[in-house]
LOKOL-342193 format. One record per residue (C-alpha): residue in three letters; chain; residue number from 1; x, y, z. Coordinates in Angstrom, 3 decimals, padded with zeros to 6 digits. Example, Ala and Ser with C-alpha at 12.3 -4.5 7.8 and 13.67 -1.06 7.14 Angstrom:
BEGIN
@residu->ALA; chaine->A; num->1; X->012.300; Y->-004.500; Z->007.800;
@residu->SER; chaine->A; num->2; X->013.670; Y->-001.060; Z->007.140;
***
This chain:
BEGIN
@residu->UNK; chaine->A; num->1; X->085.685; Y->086.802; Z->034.778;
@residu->UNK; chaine->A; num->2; X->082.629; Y->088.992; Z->034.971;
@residu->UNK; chaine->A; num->3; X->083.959; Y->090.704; Z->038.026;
@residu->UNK; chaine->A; num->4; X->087.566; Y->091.329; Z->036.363;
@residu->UNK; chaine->A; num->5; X->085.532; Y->092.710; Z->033.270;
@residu->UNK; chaine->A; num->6; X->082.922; Y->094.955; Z->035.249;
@residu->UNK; chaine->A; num->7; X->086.450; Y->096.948; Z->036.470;
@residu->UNK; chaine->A; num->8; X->087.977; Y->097.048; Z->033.117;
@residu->UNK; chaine->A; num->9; X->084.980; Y->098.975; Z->031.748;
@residu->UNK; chaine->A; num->10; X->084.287; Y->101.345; Z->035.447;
@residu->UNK; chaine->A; num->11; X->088.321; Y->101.953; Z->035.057;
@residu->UNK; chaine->A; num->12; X->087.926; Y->102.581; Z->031.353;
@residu->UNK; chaine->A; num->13; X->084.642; Y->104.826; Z->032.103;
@residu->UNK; chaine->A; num->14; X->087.006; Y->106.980; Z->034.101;
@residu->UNK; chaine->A; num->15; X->089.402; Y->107.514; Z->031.942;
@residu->UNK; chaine->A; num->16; X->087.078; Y->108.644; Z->029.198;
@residu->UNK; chaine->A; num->17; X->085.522; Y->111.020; Z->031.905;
@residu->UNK; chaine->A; num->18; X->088.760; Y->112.607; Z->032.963;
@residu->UNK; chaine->A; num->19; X->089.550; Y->112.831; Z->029.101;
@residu->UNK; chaine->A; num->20; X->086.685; Y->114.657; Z->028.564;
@residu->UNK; chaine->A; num->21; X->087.200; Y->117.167; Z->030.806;
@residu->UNK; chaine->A; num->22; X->090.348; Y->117.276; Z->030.024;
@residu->UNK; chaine->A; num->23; X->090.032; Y->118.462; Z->026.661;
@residu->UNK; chaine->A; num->24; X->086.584; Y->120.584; Z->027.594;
@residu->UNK; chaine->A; num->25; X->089.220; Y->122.691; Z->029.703;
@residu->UNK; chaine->A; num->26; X->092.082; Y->122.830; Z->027.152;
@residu->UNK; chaine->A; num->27; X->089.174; Y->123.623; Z->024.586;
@residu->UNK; chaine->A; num->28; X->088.144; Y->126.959; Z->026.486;
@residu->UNK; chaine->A; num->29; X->091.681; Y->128.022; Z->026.967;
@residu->UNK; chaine->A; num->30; X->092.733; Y->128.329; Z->023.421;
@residu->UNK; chaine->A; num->31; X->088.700; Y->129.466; Z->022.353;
@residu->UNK; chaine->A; num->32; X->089.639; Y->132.439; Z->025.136;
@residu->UNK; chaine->A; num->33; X->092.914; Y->132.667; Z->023.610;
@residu->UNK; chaine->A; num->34; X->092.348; Y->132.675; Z->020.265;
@residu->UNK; chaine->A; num->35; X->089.203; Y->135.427; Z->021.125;
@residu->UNK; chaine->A; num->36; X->091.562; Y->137.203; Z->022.989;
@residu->UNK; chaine->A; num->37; X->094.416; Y->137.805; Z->020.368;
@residu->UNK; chaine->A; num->38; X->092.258; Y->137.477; Z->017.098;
@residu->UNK; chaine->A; num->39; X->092.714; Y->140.741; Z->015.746;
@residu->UNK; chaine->A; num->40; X->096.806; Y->139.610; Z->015.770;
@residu->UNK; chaine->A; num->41; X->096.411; Y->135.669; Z->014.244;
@residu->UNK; chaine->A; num->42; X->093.964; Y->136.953; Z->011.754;
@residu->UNK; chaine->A; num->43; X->094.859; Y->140.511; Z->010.754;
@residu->UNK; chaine->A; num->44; X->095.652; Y->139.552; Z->006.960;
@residu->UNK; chaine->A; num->45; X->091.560; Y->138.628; Z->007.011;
@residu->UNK; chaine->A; num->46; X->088.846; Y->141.331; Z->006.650;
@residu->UNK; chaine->A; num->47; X->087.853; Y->142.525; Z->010.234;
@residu->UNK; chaine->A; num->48; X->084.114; Y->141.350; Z->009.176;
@residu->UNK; chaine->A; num->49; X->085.551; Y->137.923; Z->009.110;
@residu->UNK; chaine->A; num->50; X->087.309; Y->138.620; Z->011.996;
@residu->UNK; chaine->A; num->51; X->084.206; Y->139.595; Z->014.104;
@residu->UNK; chaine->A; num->52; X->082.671; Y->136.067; Z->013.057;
@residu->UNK; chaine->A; num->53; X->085.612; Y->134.357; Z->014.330;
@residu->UNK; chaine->A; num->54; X->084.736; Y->136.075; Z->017.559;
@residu->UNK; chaine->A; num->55; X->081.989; Y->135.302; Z->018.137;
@residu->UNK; chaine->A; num->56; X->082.215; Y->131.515; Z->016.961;
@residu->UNK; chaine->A; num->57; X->084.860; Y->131.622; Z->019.897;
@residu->UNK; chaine->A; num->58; X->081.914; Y->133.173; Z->022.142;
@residu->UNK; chaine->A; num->59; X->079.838; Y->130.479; Z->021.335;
@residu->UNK; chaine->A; num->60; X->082.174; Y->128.075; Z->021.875;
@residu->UNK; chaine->A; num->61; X->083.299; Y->129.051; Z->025.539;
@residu->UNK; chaine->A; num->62; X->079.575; Y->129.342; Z->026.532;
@residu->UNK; chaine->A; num->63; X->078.942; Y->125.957; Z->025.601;
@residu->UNK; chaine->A; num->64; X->082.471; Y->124.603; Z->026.906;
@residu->UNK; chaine->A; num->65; X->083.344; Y->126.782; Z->029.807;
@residu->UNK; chaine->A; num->66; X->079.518; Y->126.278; Z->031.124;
@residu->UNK; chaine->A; num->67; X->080.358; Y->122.502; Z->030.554;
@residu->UNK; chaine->A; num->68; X->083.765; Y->122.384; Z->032.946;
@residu->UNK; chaine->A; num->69; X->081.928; Y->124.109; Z->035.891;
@residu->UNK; chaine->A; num->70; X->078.878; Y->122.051; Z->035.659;
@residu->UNK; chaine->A; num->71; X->080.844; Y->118.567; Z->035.815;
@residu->UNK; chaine->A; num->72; X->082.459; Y->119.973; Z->038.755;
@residu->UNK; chaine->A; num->73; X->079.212; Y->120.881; Z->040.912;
@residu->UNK; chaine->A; num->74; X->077.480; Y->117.780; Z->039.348;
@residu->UNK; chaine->A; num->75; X->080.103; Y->115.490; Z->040.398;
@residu->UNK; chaine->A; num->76; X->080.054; Y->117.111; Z->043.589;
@residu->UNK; chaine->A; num->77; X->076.657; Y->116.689; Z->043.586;
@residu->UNK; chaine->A; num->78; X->076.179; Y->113.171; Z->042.928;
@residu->UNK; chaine->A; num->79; X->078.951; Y->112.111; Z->045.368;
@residu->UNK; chaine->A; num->80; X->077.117; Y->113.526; Z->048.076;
@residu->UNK; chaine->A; num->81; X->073.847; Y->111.632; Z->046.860;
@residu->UNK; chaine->A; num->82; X->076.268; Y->108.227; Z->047.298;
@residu->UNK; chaine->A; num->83; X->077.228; Y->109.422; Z->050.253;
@residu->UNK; chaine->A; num->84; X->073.649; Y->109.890; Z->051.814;
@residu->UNK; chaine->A; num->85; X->072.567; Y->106.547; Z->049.987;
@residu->UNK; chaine->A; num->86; X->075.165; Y->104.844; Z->051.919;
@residu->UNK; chaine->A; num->87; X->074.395; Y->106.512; Z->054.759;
@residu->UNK; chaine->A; num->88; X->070.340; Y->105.770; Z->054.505;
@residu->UNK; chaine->A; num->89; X->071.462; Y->102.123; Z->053.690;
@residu->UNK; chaine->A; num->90; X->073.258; Y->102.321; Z->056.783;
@residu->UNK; chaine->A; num->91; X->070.207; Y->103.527; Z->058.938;
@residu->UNK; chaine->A; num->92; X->067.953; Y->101.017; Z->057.287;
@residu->UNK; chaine->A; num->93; X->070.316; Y->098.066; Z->058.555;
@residu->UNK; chaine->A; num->94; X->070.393; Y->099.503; Z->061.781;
@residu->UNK; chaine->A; num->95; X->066.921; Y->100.236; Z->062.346;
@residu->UNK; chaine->A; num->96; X->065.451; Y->097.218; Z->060.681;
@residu->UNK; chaine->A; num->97; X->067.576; Y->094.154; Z->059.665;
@residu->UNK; chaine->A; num->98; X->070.046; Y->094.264; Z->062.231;
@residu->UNK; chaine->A; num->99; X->067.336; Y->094.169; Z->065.587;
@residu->UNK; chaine->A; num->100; X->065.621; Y->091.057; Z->063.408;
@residu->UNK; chaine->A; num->101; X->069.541; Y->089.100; Z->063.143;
@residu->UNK; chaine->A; num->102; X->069.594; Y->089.817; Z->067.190;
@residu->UNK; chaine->A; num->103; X->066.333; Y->087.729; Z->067.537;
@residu->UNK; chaine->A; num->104; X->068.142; Y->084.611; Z->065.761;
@residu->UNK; chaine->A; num->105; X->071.142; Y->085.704; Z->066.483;
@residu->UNK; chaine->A; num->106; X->071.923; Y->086.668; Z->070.432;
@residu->UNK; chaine->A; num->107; X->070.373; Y->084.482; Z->073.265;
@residu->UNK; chaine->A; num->108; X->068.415; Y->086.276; Z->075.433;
@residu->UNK; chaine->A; num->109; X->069.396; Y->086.521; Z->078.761;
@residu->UNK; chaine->A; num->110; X->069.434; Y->083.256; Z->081.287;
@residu->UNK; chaine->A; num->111; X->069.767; Y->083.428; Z->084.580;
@residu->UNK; chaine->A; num->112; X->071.750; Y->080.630; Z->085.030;
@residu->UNK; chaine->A; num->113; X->075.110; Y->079.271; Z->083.949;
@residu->UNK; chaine->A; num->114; X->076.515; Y->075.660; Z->083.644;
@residu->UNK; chaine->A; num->115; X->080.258; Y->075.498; Z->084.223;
@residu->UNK; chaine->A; num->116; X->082.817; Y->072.988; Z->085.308;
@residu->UNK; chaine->A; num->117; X->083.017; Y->073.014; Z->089.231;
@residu->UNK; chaine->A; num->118; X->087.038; Y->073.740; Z->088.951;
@residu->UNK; chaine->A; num->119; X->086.469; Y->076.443; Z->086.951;
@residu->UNK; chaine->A; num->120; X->084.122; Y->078.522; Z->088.929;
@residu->UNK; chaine->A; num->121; X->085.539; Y->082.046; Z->089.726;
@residu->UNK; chaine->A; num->122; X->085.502; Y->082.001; Z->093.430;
@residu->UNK; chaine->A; num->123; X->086.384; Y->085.551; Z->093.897;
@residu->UNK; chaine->A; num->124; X->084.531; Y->087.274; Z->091.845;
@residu->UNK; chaine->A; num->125; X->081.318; Y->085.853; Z->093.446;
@residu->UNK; chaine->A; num->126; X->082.896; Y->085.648; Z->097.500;
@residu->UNK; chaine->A; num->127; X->084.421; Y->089.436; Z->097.294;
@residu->UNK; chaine->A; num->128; X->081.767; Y->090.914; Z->098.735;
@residu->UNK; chaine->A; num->129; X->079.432; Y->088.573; Z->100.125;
@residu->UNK; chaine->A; num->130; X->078.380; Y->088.940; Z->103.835;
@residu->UNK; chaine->A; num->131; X->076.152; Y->085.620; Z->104.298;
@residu->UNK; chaine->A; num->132; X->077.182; Y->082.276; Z->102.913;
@residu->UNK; chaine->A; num->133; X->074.508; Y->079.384; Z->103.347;
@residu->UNK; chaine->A; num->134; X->076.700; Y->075.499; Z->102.487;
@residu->UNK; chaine->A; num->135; X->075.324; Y->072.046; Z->102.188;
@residu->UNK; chaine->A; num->136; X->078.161; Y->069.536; Z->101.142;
@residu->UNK; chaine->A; num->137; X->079.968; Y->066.191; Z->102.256;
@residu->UNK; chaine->A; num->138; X->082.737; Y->067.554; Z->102.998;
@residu->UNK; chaine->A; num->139; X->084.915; Y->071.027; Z->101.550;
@residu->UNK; chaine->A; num->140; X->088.077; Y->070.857; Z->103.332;
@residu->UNK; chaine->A; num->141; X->090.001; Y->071.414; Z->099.895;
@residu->UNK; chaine->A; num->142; X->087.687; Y->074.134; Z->098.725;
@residu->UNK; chaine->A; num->143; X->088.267; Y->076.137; Z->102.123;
@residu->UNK; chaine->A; num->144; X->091.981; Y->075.768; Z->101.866;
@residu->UNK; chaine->A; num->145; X->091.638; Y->077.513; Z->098.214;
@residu->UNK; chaine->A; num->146; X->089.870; Y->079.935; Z->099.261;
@residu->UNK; chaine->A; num->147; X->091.288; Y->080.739; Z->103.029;
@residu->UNK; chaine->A; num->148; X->091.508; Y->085.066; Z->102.084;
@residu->UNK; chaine->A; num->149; X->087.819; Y->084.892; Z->100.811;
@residu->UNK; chaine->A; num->150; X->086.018; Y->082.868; Z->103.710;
@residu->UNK; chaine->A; num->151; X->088.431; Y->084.801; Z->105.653;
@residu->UNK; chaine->A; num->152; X->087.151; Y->088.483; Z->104.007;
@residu->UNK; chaine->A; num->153; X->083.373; Y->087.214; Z->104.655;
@residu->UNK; chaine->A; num->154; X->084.604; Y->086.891; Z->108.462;
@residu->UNK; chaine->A; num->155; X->086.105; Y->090.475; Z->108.058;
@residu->UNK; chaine->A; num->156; X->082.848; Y->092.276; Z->106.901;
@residu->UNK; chaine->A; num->157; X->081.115; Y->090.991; Z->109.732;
@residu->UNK; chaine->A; num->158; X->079.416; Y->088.424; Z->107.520;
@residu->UNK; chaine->A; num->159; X->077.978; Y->085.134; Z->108.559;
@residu->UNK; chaine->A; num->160; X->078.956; Y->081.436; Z->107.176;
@residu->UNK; chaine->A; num->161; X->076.189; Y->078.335; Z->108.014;
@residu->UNK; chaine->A; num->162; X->077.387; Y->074.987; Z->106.726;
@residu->UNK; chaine->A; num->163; X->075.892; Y->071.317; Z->106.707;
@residu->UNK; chaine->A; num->164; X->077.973; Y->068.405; Z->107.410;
@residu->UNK; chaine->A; num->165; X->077.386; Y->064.609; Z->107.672;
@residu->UNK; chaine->A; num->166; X->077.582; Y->063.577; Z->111.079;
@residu->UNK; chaine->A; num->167; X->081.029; Y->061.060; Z->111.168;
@residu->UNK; chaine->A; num->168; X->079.822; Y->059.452; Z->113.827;
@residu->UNK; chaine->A; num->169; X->076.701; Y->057.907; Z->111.678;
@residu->UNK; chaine->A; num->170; X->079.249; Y->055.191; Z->110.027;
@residu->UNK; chaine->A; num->171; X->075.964; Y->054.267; Z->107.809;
@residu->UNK; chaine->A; num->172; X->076.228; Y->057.810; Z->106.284;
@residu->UNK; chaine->A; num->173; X->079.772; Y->057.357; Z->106.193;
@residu->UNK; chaine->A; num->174; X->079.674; Y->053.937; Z->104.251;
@residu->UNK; chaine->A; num->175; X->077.279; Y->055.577; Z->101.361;
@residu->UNK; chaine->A; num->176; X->079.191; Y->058.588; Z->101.336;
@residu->UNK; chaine->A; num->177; X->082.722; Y->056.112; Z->100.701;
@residu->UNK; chaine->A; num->178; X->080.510; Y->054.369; Z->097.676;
@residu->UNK; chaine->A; num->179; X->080.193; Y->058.055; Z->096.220;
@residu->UNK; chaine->A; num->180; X->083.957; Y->058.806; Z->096.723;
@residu->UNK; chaine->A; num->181; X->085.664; Y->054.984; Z->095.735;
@residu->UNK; chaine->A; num->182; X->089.149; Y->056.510; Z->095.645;
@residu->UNK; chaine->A; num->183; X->088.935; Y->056.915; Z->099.564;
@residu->UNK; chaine->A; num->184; X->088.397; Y->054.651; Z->102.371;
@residu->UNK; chaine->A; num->185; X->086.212; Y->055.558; Z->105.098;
@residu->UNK; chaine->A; num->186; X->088.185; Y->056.898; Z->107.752;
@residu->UNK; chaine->A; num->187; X->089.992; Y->059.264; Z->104.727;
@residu->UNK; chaine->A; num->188; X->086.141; Y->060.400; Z->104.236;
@residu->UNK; chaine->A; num->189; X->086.021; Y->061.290; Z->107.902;
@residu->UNK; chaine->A; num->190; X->089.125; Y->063.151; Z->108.313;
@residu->UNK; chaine->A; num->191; X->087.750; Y->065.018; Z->105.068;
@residu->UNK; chaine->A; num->192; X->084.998; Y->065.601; Z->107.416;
@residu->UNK; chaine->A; num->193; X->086.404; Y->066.900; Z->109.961;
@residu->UNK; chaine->A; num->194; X->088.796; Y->068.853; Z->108.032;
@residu->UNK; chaine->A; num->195; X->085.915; Y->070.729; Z->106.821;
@residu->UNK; chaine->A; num->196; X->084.694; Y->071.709; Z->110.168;
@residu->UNK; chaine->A; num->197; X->088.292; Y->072.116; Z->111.892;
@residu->UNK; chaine->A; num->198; X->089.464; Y->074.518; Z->108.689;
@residu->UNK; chaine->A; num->199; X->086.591; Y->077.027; Z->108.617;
@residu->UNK; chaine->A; num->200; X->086.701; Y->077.233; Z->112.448;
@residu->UNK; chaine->A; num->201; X->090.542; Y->078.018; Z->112.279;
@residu->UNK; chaine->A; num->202; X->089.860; Y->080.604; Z->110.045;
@residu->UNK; chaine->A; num->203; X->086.744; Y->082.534; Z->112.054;
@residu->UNK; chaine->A; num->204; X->088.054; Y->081.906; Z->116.032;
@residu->UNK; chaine->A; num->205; X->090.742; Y->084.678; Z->115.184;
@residu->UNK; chaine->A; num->206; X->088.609; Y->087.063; Z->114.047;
@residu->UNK; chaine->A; num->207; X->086.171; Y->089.045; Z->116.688;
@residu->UNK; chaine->A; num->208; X->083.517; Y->089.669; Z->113.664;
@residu->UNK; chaine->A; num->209; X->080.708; Y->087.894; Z->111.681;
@residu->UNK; chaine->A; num->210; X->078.860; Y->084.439; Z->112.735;
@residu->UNK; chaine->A; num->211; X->079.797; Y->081.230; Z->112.163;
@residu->UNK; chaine->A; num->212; X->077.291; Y->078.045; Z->112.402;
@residu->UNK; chaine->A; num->213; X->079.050; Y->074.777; Z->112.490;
@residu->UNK; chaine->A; num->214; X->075.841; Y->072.324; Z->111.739;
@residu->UNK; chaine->A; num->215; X->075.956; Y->067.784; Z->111.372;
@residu->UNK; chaine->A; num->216; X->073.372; Y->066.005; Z->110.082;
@residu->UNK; chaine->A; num->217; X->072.298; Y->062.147; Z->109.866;
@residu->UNK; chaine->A; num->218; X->070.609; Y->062.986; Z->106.718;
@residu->UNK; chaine->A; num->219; X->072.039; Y->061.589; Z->103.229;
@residu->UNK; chaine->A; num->220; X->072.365; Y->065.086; Z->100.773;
@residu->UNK; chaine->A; num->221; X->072.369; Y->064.170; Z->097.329;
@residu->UNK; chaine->A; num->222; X->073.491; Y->067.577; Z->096.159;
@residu->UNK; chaine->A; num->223; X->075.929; Y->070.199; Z->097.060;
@residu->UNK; chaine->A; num->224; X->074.685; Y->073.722; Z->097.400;
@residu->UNK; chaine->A; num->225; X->075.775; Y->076.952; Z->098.415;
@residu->UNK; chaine->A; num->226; X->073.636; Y->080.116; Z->098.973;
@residu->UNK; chaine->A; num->227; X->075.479; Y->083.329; Z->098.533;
@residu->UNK; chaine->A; num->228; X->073.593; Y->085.857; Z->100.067;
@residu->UNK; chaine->A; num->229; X->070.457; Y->086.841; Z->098.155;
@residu->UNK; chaine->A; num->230; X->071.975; Y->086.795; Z->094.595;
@residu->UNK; chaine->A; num->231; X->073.680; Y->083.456; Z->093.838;
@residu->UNK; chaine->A; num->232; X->073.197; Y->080.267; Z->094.554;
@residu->UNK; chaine->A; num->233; X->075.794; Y->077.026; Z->092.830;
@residu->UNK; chaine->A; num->234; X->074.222; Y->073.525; Z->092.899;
@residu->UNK; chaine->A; num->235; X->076.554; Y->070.804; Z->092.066;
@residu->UNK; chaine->A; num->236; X->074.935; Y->067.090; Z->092.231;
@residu->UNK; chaine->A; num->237; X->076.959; Y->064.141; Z->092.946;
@residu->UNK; chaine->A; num->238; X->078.087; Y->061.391; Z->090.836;
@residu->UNK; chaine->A; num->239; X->076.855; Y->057.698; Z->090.447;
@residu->UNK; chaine->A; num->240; X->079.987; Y->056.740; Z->088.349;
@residu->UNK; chaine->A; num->241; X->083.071; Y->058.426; Z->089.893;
@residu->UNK; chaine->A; num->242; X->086.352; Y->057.633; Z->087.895;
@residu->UNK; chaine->A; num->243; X->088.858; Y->059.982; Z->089.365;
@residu->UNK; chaine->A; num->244; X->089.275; Y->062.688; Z->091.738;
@residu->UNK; chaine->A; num->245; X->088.673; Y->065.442; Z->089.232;
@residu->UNK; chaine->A; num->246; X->084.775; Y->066.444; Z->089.681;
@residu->UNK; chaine->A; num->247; X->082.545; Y->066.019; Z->086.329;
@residu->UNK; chaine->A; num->248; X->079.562; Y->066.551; Z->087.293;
@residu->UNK; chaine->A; num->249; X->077.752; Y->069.965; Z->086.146;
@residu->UNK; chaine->A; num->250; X->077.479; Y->072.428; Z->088.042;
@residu->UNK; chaine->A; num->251; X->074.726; Y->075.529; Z->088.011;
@residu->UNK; chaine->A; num->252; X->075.459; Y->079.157; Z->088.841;
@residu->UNK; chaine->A; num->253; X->071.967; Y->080.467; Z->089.413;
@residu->UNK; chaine->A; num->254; X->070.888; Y->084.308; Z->089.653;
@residu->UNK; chaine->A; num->255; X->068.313; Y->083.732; Z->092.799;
@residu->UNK; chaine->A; num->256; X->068.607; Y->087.677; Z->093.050;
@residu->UNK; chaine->A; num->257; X->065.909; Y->087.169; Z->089.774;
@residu->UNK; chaine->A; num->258; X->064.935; Y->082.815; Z->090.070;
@residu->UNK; chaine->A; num->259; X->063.635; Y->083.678; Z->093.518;
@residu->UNK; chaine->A; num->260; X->061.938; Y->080.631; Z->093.702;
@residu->UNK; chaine->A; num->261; X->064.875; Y->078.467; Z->093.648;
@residu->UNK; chaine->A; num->262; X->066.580; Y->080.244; Z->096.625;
@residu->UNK; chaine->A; num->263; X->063.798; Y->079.787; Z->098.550;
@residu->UNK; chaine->A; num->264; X->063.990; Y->076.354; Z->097.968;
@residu->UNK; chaine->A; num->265; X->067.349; Y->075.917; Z->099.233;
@residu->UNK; chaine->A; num->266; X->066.017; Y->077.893; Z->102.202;
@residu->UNK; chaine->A; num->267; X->063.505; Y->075.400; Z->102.390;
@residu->UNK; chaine->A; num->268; X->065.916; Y->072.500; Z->102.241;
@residu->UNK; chaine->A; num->269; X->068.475; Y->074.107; Z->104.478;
@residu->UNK; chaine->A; num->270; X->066.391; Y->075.143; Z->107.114;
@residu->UNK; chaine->A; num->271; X->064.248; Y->072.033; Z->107.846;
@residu->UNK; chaine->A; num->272; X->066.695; Y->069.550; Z->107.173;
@residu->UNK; chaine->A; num->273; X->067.248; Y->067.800; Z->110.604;
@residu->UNK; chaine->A; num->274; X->070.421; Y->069.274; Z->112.353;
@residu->UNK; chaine->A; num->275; X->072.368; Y->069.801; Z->115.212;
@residu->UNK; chaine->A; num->276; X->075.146; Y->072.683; Z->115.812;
@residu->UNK; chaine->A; num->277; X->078.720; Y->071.345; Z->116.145;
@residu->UNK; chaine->A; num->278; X->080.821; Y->072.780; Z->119.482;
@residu->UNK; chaine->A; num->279; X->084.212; Y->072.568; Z->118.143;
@residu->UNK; chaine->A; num->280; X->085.169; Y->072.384; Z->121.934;
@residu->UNK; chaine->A; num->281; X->084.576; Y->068.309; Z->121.704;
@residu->UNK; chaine->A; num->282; X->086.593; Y->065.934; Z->119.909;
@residu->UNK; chaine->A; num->283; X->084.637; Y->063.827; Z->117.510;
***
């Protein structure tokens, strides 16, 4: 109600105004007019009274005429004055309020980002990398997803080193079946292998880059790639494991600025106890 009546009376103002001016204007026109043509409208008065009449009509149009071009410039005036308010108001936000709403309002910048493993954009972070660095059970799915891009890393003379469990250890084996209960254990080894035979399909045609086929007897409780200097993607595995679909979470972390946690993974994949695969020999 106080809203609708605040109009009423601005709308109401502005009529009045425009009135005003209205009649200030039709006001000097017949004060000129009537100065103009007084000796004909009054000629039956004496010209003394005439000469009054005159100048009453002088008066009149310097008060009136004065009046019309005044509320012209001062309207001009004052709309530029609004218009530099608004933009001083504007300044103000920017300069003061609006860096103060970006403390409470934007995060600042993390280095890191938690994502589900199926949605991770492989291509935007394998188009260009030259040196891959993989720890994982097995990734025989993941490699036939991405054939082109381990492929490409091949192509720009780039170097892949990945970590398997040894298939022959049938202890590692077991444990890695309790991890994976949807598979039995010769399904895990085939997975295995799969990993190994896959990526070694895709490099033995192509006469660039380095490829380092690696087994261990060692139990990994994480999987972890290294993607050259700038990113590395921990994944962890699961105690409970209800379907085939991975849940875990899964970190994309900027090692390019968390140094320290790439050279942890250098740490981890360098000293872990390994031997390189010949892909010559049947397991």
């Amino acid at each position: 109600m106080k809203e609708y009546d605040e109009k009423t009376i601005n709308n109401a103002l502005k009529i009045i105004d425009r009135l005003l001016l209205l009649l200030s204007i039709l006001s000097s026109i017949i004060f000129f007019l009537l100065y103009y043509f007084a000796d004909n409208i009054f000629k039956y008065l004496e010209q003394s009274t005439i000469t009054l009449i005159k100048s009453l009509m002088v008066g009149f149009l310097s008060v009136v005429f004065p009046f019309v071009i005044s509320y012209f410039v001062l309207k001009k005036v004052q709309e530029l004055k609004a218009s530099q308010t608004k933009i001083d108001l504007v300044n103000d936000i920017s300069s003061t309020i609006l860096p103060k709403l970006k403390n409470y309002l934007i995060k600042p910048e993390q280095n890191y980002e938690l994502i589900e493993f199926d949605k991770i954009k492989w291509e935007e972070l394998l188009s260009e990398a030259k040196n891959v660095d993989i720890f994982v059970h097995y990734f025989d799915t993941w490699l036939r997803n991405n054939c082109d891009l381990i492929k490409g890393i091949f192509y720009r003379d780039g170097n892949i080193n990945i970590i398997i469990p040894c298939i022959k250890n049938n202890t590692i084996i077991k444990i890695i079946k309790q991890r994976f209960p949807e598979y039995t254990e010769k399904q895990i080894k085939q997975k295995i292998y799969g990993t190994s035979e896959k990526i070694y399909e895709y490099k033995k045609n192509i006469n660039k880059g380095l490829l380092n086929i690696y087994e261990t007897n060692e139990l990994g409780y994480y999987c972890g790639i290294k993607i050259d200097e700038k990113y590395f993607i921990y994944s962890s595995y699961e105690h409970i494991r209800n379907d085939r679909k991975i849940l875990g979470p899964t970190f994309i972390i900027r090692i390019d600025k968390e140094q320290s946690i790439g050279k942890w993974f250098d740490k981890e994949f360098n000293n872990i106890p390994k031997k390189i695969v010949n892909m010559g020999q049947s397991y």
